[in-house]
C-alpha positions as CSV (number, residue, x, y, z in Angstrom):
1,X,10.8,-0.9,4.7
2,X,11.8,-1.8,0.9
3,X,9.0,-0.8,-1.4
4,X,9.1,-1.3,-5.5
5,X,6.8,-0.3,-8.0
6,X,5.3,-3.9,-7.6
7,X,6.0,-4.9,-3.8
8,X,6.6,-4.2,-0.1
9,X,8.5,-5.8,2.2
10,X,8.4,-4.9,6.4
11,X,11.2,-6.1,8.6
12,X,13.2,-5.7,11.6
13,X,16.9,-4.7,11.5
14,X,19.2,-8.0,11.6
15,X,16.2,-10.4,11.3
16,X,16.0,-12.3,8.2
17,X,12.3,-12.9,8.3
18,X,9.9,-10.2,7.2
19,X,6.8,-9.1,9.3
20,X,5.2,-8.1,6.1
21,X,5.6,-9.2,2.2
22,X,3.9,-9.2,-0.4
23,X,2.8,-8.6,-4.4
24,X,1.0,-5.6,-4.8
25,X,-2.2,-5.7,-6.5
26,X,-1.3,-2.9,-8.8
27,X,1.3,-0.7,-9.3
28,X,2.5,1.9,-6.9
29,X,5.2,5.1,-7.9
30,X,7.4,4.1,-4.5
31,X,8.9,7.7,-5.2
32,X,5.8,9.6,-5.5
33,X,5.2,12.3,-3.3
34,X,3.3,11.2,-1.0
35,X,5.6,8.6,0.3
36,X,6.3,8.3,3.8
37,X,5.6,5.7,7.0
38,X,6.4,5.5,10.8
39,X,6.1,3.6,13.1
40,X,4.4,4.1,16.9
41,X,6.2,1.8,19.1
42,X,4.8,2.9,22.3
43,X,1.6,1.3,21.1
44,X,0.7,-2.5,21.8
45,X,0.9,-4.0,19.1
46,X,3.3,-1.4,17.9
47,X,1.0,0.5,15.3
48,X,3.4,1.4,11.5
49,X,1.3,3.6,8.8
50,X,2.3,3.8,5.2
51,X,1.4,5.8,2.3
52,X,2.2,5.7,-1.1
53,X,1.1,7.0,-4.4
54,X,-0.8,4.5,-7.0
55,X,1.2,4.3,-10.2
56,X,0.5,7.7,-12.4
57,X,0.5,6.2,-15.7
58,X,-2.8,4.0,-13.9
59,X,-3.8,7.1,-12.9
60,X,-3.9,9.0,-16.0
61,X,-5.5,6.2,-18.1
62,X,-8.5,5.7,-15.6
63,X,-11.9,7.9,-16.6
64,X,-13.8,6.7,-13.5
65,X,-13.6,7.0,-9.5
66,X,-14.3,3.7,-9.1
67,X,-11.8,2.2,-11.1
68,X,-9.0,3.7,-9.4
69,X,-10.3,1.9,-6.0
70,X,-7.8,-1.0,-5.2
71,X,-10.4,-4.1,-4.5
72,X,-7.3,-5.5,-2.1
73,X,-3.8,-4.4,-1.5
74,X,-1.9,-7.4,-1.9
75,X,-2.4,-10.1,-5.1
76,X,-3.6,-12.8,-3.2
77,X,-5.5,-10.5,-0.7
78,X,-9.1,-11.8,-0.7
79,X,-11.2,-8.8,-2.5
80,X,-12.6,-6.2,-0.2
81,X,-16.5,-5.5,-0.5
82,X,-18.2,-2.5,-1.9
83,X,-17.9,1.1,0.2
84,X,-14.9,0.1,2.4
85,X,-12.9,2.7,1.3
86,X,-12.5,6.2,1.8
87,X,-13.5,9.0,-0.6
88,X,-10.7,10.7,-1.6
89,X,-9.0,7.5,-2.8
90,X,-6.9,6.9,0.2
91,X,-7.3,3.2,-0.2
């Protein structure tokens, strides 16, 4: 897992070719403190969750809920509809 403040990238050990890449939409703080992920391998498909913290200076600047909600995760993400994300802004 190699995360910036502007993208991620998912691979496998030795393998060249990622599983996951990408642009994020916005900014992330990849050392914030809510940082972590695993991975499930029993599962099938293998299930990985990851968390990270949006960007604080994004943070700080918003004066509204709704504007902190990420429309899509990626930049080239088509944009998620209205009320598909959790309340507490675990988007």
């Amino acid at each position: 897992v190699e995360i910036t403040a502007t993208s991620l990238r998912i691979g496998t050990v030795g393998d060249t070719d990622p599983i996951i890449e990408g642009t994020f939409d916005r900014k992330v703080d990849p050392n914030g403190e809510n940082y972590s992920w695993f991975l499930i391998p029993e599962e099938v498909p293998p299930i990985m969750e990851l968390t990270v913290d949006k960007d604080a200076s994004e943070v700080y600047q918003t004066y509204s809920y709704g504007t902190l909600l990420w429309p899509r995760l990626f930049n080239d993400d088509i944009p998620l509809g209205e009320g598909l994300f959790e309340a507490d802004l675990t988007d």
